[in-house]
PyMOL Python script that loads the backbone (N, CA, C, O; Angstrom):
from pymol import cmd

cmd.read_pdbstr("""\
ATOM      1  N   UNK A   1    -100.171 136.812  85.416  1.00  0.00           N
ATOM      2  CA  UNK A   1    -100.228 136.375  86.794  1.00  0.00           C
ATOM      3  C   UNK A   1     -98.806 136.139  87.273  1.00  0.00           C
ATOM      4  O   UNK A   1     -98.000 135.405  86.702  1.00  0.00           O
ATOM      5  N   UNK A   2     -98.566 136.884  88.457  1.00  0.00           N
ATOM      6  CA  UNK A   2     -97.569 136.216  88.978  1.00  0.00           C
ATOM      7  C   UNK A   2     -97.272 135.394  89.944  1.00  0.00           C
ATOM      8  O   UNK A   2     -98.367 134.888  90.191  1.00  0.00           O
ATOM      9  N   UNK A   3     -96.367 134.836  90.791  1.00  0.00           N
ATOM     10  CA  UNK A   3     -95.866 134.275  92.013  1.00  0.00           C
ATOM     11  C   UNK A   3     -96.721 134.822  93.099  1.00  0.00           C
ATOM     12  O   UNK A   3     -97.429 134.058  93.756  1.00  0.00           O
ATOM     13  N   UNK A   4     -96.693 136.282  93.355  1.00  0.00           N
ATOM     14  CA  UNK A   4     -97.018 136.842  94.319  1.00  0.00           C
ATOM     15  C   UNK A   4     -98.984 136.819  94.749  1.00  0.00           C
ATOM     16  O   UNK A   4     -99.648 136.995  95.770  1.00  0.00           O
ATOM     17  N   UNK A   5     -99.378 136.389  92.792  1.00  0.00           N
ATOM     18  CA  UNK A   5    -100.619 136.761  92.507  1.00  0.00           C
ATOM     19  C   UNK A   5    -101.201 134.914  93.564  1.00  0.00           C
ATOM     20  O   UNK A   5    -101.879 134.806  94.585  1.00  0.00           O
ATOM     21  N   UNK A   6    -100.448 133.671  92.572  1.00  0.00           N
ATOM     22  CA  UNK A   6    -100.782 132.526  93.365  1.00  0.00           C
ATOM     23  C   UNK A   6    -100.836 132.593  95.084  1.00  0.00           C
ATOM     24  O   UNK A   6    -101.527 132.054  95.949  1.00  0.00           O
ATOM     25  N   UNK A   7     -99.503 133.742  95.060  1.00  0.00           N
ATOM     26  CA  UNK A   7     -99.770 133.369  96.540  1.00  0.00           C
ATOM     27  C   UNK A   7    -100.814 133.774  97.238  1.00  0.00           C
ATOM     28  O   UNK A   7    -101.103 133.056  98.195  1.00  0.00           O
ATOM     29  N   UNK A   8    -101.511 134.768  97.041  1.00  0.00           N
ATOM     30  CA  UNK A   8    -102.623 135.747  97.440  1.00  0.00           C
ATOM     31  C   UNK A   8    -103.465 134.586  97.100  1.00  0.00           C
ATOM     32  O   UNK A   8    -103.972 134.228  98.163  1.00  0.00           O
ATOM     33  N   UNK A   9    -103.720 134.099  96.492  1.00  0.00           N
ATOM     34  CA  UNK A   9    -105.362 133.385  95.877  1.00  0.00           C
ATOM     35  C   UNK A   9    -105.140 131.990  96.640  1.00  0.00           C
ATOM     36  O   UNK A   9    -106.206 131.413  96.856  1.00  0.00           O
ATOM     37  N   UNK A  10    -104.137 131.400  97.042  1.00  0.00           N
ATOM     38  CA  UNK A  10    -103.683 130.274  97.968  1.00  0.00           C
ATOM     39  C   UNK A  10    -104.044 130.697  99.191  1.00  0.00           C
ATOM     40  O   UNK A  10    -104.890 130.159  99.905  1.00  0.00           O
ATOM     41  N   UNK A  11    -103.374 131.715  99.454  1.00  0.00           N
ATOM     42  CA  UNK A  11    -103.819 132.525 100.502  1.00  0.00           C
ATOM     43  C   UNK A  11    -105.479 132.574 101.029  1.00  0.00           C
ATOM     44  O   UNK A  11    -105.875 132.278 102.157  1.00  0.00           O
ATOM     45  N   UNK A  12    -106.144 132.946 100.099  1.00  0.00           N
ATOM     46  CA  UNK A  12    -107.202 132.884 100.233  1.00  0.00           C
ATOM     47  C   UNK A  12    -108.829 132.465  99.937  1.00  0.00           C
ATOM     48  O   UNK A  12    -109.988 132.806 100.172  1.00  0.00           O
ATOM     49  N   UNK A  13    -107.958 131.413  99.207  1.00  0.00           N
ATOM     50  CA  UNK A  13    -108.664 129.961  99.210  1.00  0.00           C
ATOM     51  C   UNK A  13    -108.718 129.011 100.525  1.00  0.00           C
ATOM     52  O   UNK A  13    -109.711 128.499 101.042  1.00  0.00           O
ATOM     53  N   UNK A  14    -107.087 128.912 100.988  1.00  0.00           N
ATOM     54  CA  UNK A  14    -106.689 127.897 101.926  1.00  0.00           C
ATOM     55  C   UNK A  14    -107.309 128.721 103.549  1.00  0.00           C
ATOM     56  O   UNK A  14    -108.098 128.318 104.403  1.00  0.00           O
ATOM     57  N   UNK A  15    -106.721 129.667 103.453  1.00  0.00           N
ATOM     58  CA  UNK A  15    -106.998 130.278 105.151  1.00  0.00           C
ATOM     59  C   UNK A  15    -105.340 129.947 105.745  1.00  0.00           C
ATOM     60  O   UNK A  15    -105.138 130.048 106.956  1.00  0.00           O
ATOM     61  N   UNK A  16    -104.318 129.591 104.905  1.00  0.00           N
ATOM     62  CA  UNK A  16    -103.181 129.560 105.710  1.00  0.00           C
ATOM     63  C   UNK A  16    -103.095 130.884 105.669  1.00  0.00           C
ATOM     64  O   UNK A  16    -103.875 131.686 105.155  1.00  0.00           O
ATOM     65  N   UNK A  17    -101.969 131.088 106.317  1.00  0.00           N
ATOM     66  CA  UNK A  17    -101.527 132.784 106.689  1.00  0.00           C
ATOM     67  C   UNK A  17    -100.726 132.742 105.387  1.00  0.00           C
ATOM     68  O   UNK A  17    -100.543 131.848 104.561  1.00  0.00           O
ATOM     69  N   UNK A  18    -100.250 134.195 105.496  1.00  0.00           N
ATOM     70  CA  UNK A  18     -99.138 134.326 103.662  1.00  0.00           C
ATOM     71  C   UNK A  18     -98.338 133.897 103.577  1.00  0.00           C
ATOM     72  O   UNK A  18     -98.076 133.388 102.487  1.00  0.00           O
ATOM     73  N   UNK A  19     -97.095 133.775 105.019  1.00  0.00           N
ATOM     74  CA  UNK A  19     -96.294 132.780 105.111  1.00  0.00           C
ATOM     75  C   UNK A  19     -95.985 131.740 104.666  1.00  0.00           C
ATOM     76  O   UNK A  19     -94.998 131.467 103.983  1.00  0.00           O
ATOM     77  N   UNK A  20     -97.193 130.781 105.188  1.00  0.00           N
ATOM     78  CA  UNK A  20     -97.482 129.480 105.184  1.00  0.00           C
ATOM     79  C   UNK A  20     -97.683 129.558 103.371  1.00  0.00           C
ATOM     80  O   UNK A  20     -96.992 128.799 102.692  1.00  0.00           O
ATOM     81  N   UNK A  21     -98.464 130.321 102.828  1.00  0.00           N
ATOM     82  CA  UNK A  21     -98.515 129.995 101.381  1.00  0.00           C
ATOM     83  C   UNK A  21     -97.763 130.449 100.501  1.00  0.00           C
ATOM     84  O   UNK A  21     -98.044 130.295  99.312  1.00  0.00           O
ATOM     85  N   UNK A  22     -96.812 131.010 100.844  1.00  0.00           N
ATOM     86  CA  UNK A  22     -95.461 131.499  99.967  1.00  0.00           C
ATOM     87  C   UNK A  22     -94.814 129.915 100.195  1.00  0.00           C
ATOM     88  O   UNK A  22     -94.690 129.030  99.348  1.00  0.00           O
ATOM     89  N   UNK A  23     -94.559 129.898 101.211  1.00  0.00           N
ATOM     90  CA  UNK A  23     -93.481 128.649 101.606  1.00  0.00           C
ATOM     91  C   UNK A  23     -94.012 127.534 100.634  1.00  0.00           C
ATOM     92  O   UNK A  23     -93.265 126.845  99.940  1.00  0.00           O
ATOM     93  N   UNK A  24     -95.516 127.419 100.661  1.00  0.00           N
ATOM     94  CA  UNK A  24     -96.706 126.434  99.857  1.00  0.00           C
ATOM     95  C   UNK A  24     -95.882 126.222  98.372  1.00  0.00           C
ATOM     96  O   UNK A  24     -95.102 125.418  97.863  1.00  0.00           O
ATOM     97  N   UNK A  25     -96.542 127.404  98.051  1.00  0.00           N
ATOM     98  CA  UNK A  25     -96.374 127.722  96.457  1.00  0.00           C
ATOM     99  C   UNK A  25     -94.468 127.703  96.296  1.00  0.00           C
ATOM    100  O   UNK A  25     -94.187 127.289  95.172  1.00  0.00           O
ATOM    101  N   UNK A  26     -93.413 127.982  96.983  1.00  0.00           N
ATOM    102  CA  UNK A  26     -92.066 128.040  96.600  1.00  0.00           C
ATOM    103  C   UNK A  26     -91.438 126.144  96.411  1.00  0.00           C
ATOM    104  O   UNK A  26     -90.696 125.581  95.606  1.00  0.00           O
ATOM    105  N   UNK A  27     -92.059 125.790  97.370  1.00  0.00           N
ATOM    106  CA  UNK A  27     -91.609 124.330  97.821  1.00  0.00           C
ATOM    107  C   UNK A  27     -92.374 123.133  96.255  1.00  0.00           C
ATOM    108  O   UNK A  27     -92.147 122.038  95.740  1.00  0.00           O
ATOM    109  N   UNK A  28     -93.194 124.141  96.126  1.00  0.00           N
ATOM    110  CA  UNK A  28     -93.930 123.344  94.897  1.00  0.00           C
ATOM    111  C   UNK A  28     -93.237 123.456  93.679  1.00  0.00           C
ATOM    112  O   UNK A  28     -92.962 122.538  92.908  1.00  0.00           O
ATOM    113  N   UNK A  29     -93.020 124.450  93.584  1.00  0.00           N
ATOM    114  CA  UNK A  29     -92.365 124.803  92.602  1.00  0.00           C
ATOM    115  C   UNK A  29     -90.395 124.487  92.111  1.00  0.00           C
ATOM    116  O   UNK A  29     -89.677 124.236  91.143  1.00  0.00           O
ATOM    117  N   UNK A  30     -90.350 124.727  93.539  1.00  0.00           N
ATOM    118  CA  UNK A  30     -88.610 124.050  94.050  1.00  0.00           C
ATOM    119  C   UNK A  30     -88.659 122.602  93.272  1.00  0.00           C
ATOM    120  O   UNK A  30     -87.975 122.150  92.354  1.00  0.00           O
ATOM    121  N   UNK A  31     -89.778 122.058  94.040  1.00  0.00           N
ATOM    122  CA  UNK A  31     -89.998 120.331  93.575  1.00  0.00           C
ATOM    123  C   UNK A  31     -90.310 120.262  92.441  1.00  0.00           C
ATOM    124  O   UNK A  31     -89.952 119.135  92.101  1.00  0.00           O
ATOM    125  N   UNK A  32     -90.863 120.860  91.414  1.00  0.00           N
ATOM    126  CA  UNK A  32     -91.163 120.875  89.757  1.00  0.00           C
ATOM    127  C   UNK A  32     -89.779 121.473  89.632  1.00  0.00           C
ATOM    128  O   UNK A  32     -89.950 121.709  88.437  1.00  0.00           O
ATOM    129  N   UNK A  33     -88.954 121.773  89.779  1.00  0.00           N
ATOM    130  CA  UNK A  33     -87.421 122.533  89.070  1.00  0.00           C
ATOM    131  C   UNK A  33     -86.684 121.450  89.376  1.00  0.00           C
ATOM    132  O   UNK A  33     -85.904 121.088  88.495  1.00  0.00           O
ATOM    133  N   UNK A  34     -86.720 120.645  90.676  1.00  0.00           N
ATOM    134  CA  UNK A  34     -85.397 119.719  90.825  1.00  0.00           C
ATOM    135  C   UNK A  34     -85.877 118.624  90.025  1.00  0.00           C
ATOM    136  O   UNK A  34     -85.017 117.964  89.441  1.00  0.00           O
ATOM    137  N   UNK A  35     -87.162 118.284  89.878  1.00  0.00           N
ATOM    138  CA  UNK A  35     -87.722 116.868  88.873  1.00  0.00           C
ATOM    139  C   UNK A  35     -87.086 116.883  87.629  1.00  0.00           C
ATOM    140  O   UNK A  35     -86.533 115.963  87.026  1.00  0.00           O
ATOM    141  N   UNK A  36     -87.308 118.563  87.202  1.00  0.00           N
ATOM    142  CA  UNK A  36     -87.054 118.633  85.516  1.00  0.00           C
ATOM    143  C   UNK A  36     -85.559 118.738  85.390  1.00  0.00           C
ATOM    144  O   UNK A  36     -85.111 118.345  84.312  1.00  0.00           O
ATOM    145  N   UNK A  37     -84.596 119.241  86.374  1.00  0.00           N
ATOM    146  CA  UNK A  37     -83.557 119.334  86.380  1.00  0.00           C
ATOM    147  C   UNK A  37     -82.678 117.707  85.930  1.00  0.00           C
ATOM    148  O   UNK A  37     -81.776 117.514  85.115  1.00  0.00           O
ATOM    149  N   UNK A  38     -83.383 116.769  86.829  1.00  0.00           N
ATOM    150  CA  UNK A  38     -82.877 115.672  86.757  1.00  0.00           C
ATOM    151  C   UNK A  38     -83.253 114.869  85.346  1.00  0.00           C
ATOM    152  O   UNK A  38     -82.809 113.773  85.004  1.00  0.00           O
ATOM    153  N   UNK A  39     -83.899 115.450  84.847  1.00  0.00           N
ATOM    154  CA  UNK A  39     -84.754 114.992  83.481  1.00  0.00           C
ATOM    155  C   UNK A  39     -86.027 114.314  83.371  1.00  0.00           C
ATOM    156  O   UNK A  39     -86.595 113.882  82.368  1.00  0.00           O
ATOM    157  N   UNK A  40     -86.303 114.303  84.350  1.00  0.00           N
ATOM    158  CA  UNK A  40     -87.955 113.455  84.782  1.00  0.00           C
ATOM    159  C   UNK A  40     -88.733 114.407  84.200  1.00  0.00           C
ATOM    160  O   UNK A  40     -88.482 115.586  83.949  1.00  0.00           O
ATOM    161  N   UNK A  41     -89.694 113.762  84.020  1.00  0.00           N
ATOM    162  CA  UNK A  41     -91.267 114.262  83.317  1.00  0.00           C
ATOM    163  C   UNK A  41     -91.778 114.558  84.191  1.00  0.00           C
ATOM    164  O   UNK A  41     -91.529 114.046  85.283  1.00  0.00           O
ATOM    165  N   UNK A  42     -92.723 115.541  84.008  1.00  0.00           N
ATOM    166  CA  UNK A  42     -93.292 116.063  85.191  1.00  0.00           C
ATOM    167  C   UNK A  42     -95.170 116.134  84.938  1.00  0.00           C
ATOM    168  O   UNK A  42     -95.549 116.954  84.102  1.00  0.00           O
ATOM    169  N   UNK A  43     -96.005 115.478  85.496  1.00  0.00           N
ATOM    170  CA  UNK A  43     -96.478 115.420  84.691  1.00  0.00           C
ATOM    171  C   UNK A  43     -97.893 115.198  85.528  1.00  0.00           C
ATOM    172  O   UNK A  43     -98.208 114.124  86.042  1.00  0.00           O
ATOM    173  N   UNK A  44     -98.870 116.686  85.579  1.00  0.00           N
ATOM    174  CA  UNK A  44     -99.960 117.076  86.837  1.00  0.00           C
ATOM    175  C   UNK A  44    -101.116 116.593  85.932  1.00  0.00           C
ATOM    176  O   UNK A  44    -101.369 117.121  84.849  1.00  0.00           O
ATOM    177  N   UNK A  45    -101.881 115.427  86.516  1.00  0.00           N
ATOM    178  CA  UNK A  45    -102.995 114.909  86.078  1.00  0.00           C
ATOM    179  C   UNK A  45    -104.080 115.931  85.446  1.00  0.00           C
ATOM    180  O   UNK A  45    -104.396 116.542  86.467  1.00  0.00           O
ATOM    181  N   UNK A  46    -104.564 116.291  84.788  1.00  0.00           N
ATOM    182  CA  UNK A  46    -105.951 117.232  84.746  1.00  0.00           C
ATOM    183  C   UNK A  46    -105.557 118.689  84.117  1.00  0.00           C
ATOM    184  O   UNK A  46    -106.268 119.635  83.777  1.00  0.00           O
ATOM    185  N   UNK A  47    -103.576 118.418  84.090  1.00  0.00           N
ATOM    186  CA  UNK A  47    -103.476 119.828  83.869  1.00  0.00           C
ATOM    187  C   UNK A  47    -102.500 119.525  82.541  1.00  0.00           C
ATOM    188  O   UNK A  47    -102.977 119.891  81.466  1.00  0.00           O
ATOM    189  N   UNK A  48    -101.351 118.975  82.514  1.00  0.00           N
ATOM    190  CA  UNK A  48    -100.615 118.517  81.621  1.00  0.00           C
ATOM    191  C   UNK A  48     -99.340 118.279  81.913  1.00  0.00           C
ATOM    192  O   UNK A  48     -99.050 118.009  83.078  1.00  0.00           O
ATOM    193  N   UNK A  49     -98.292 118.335  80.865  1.00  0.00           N
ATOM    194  CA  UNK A  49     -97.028 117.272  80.765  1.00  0.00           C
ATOM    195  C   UNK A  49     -95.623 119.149  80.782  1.00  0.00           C
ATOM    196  O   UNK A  49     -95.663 120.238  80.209  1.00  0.00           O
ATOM    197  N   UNK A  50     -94.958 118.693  81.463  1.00  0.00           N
ATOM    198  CA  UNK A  50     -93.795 119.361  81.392  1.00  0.00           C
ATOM    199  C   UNK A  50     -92.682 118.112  81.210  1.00  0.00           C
ATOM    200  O   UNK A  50     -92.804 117.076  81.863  1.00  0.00           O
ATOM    201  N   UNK A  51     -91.605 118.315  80.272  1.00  0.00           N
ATOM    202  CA  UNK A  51     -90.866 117.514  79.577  1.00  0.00           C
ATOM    203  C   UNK A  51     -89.531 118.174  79.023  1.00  0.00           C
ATOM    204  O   UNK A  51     -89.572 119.135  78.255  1.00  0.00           O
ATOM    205  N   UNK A  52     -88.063 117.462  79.566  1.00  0.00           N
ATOM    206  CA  UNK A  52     -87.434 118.679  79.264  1.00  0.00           C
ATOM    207  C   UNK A  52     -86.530 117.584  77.794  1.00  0.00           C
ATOM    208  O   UNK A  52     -86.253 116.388  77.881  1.00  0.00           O
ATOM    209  N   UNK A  53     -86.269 118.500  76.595  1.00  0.00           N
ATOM    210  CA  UNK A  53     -85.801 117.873  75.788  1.00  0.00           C
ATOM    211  C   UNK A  53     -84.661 118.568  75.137  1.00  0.00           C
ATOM    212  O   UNK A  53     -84.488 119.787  75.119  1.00  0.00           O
ATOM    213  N   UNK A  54     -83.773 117.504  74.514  1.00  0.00           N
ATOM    214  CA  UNK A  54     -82.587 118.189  74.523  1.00  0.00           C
ATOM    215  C   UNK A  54     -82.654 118.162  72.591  1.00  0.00           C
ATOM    216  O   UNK A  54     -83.183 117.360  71.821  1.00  0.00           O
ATOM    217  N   UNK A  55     -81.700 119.676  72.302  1.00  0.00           N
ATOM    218  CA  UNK A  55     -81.854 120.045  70.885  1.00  0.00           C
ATOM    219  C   UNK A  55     -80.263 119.826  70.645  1.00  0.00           C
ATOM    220  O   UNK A  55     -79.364 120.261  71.365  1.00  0.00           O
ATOM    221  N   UNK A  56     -80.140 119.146  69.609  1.00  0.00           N
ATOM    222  CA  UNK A  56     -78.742 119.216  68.797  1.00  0.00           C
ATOM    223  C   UNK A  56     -77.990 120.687  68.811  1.00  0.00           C
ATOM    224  O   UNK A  56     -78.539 121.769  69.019  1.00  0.00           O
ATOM    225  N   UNK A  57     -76.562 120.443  68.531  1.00  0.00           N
ATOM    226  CA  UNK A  57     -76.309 121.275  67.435  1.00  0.00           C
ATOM    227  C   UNK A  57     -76.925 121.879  65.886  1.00  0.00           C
ATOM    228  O   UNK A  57     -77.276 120.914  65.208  1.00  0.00           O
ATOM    229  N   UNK A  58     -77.103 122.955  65.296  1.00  0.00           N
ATOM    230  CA  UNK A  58     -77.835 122.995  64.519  1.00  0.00           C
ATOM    231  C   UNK A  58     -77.100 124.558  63.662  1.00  0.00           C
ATOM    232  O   UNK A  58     -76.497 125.546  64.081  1.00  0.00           O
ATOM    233  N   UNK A  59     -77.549 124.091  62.315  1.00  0.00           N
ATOM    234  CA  UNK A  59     -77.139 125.662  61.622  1.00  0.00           C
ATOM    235  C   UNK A  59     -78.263 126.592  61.951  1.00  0.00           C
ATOM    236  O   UNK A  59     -79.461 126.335  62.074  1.00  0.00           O
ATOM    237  N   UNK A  60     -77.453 128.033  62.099  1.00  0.00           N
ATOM    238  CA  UNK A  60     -78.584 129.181  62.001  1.00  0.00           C
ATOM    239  C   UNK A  60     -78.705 130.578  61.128  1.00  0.00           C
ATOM    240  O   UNK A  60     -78.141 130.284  60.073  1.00  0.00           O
ATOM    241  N   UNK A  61     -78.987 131.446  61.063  1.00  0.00           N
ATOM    242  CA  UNK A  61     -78.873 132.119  60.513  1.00  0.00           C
ATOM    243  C   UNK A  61     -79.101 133.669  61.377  1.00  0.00           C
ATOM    244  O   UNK A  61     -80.177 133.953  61.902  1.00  0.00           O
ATOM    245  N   UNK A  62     -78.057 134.453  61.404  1.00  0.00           N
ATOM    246  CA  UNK A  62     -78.333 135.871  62.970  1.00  0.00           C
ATOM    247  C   UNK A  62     -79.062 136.767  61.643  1.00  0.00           C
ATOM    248  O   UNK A  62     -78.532 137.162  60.605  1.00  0.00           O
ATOM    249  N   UNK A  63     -80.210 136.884  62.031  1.00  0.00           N
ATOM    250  CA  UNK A  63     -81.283 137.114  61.639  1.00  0.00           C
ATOM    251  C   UNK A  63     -81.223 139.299  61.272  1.00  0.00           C
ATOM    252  O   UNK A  63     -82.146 139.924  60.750  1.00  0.00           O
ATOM    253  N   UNK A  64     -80.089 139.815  61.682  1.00  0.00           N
ATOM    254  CA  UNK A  64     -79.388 141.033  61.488  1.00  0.00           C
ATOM    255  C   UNK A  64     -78.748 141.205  60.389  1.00  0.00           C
ATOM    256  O   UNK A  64     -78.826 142.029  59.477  1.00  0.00           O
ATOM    257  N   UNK A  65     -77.830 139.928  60.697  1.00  0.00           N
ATOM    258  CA  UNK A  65     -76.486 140.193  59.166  1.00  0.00           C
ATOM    259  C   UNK A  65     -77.075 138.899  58.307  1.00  0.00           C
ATOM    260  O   UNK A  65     -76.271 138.776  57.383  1.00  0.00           O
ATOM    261  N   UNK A  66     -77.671 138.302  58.228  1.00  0.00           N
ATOM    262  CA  UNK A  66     -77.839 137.263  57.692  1.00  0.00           C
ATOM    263  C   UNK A  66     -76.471 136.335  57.690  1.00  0.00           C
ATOM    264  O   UNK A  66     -76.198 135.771  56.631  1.00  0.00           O
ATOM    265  N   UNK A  67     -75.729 136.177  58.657  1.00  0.00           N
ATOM    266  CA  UNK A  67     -74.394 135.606  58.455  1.00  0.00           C
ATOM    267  C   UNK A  67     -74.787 134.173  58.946  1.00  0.00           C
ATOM    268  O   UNK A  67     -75.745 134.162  59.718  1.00  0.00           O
ATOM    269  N   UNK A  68     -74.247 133.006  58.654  1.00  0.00           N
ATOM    270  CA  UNK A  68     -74.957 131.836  59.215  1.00  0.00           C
ATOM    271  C   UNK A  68     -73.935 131.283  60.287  1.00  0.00           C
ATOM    272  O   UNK A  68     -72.712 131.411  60.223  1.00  0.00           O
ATOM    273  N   UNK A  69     -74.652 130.644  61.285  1.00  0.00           N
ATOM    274  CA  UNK A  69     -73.809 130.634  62.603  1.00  0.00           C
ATOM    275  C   UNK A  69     -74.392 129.404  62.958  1.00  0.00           C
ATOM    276  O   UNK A  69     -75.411 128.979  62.413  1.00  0.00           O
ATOM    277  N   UNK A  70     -73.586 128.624  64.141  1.00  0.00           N
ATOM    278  CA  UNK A  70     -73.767 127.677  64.626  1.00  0.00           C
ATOM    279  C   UNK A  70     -74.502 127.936  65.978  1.00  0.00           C
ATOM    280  O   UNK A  70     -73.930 128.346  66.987  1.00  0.00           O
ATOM    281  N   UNK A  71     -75.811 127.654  65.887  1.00  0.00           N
ATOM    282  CA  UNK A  71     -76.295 127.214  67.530  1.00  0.00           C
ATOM    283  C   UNK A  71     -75.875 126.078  68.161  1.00  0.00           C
ATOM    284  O   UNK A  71     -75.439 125.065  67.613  1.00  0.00           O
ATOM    285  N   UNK A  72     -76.058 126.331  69.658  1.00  0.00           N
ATOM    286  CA  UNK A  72     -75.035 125.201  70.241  1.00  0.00           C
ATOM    287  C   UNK A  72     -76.402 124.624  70.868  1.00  0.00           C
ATOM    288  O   UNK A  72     -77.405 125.325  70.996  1.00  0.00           O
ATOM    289  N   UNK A  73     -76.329 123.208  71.263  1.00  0.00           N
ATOM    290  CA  UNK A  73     -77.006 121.768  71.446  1.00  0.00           C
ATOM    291  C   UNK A  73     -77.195 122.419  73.456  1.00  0.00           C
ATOM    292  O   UNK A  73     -76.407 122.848  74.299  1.00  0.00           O
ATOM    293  N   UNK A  74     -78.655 122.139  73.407  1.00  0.00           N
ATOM    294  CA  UNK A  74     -78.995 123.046  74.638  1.00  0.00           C
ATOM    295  C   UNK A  74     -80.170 122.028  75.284  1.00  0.00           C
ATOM    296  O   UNK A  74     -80.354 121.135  74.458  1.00  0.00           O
ATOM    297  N   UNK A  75     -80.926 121.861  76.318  1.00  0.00           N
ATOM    298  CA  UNK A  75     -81.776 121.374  77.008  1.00  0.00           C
ATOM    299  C   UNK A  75     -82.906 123.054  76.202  1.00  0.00           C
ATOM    300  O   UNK A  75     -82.614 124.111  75.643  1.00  0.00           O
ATOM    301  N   UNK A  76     -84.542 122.156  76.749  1.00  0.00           N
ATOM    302  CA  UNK A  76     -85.542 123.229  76.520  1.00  0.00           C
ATOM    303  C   UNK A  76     -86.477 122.425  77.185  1.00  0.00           C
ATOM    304  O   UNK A  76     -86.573 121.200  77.104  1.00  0.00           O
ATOM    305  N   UNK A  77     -87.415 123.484  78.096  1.00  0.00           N
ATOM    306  CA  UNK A  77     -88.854 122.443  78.201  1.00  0.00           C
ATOM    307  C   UNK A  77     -89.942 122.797  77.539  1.00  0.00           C
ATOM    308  O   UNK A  77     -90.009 124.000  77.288  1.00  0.00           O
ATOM    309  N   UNK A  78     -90.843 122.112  77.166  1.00  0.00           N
ATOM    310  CA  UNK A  78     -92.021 121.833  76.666  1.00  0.00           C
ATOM    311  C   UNK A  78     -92.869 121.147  77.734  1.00  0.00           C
ATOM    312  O   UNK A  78     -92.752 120.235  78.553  1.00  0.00           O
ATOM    313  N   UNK A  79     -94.221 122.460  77.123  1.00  0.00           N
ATOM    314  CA  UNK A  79     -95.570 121.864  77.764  1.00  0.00           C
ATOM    315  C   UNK A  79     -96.696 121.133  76.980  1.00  0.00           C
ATOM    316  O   UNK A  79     -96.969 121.707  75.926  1.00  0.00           O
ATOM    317  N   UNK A  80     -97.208 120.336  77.158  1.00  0.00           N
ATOM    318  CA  UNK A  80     -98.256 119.999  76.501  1.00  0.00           C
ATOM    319  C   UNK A  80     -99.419 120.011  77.265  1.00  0.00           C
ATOM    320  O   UNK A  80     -99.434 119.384  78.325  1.00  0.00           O
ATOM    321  N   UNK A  81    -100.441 120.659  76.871  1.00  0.00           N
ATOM    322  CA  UNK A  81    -101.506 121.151  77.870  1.00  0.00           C
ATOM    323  C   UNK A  81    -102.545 119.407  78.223  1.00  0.00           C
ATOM    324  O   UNK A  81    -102.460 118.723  77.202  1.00  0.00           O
ATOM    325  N   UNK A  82    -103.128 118.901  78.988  1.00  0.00           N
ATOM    326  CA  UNK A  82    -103.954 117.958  79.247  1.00  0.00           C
ATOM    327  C   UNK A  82    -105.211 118.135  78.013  1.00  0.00           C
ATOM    328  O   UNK A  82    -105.475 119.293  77.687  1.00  0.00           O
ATOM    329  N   UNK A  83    -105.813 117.238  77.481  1.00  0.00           N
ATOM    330  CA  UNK A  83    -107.194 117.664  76.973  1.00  0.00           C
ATOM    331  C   UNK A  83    -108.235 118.084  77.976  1.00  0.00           C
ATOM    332  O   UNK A  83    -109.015 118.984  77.664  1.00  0.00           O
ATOM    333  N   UNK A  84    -108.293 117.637  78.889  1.00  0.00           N
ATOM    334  CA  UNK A  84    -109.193 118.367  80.616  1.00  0.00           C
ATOM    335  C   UNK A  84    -108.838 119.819  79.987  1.00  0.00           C
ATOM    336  O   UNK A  84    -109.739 120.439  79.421  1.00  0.00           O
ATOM    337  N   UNK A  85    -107.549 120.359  80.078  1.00  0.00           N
ATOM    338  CA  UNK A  85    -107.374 121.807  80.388  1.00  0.00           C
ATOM    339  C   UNK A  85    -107.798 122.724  78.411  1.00  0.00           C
ATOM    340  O   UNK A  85    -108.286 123.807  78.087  1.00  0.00           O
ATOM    341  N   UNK A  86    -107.450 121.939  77.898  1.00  0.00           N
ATOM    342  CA  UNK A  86    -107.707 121.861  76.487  1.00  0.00           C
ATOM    343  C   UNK A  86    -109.097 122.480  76.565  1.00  0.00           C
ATOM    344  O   UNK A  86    -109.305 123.693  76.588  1.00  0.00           O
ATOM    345  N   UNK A  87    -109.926 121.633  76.598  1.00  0.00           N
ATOM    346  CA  UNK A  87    -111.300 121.452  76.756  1.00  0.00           C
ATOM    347  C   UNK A  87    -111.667 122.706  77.533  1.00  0.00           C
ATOM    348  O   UNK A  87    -112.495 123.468  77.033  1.00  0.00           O
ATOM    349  N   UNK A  88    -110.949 123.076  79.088  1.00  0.00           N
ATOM    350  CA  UNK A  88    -111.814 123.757  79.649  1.00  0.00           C
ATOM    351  C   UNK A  88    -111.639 125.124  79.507  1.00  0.00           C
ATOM    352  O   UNK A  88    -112.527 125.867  79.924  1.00  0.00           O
ATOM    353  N   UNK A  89    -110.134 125.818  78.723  1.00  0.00           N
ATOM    354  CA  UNK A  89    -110.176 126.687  77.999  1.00  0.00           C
ATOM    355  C   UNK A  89    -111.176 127.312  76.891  1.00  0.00           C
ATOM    356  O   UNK A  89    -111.508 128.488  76.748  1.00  0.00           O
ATOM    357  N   UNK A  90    -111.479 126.396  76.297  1.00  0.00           N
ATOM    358  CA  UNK A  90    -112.221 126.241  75.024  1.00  0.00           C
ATOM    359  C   UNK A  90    -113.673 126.048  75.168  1.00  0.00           C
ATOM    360  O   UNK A  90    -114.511 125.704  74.334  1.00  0.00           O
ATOM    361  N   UNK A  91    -113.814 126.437  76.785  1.00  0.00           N
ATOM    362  CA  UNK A  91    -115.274 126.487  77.334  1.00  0.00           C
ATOM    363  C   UNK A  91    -116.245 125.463  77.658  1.00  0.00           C
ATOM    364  O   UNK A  91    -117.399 125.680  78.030  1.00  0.00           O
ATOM    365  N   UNK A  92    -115.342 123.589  77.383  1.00  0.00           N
ATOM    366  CA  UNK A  92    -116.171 122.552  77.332  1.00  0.00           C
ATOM    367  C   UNK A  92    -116.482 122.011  78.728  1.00  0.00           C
ATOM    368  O   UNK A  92    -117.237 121.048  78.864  1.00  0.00           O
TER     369      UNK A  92
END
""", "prot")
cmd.dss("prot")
cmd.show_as("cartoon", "prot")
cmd.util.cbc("prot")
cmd.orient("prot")
């Protein structure tokens, strides 16, 4: 699914025009990027947890030469799905 796919089904769920639900769906999404940016949890009742966490420095290994290398200490997000969405995957 993409961007374009939400917008169509916003689209035509809501009855806004496409406009109106691009702008919908971008502004939503704008607002979930500047939350996580700042490091806030983000975190949609019924659906689950976006969480951005930060990884050390760490040894690695380049998986080509087998030569061992240093990864560098980076931000990552993680989702954890709701049990609601858990559940309603899983057909409950």
């Amino acid at each position: 699914m993409t961007k374009a796919d939400i917008v169509e089904i916003v689209h035509g769920r809501t009855g806004f025009s496409k406009k109106e639900s691009s702008e919908a769906v971008e502004m939503i999404l704008e607002i979930l990027k500047e939350e996580l940016e700042r490091g806030e949890k983000v975190k949609l009742s019924g659906f689950g947890n976006f969480v951005i966490r930060s990884k050390d420095v760490r040894k690695g290994r380049n998986p080509k030469t087998g030569q061992e290398m240093e990864i560098t200490a980076r931000k990552v997000m993680t989702f954890k799905p709701s049990q609601k969405l858990k559940d309603y995957i899983n057909g409950g």
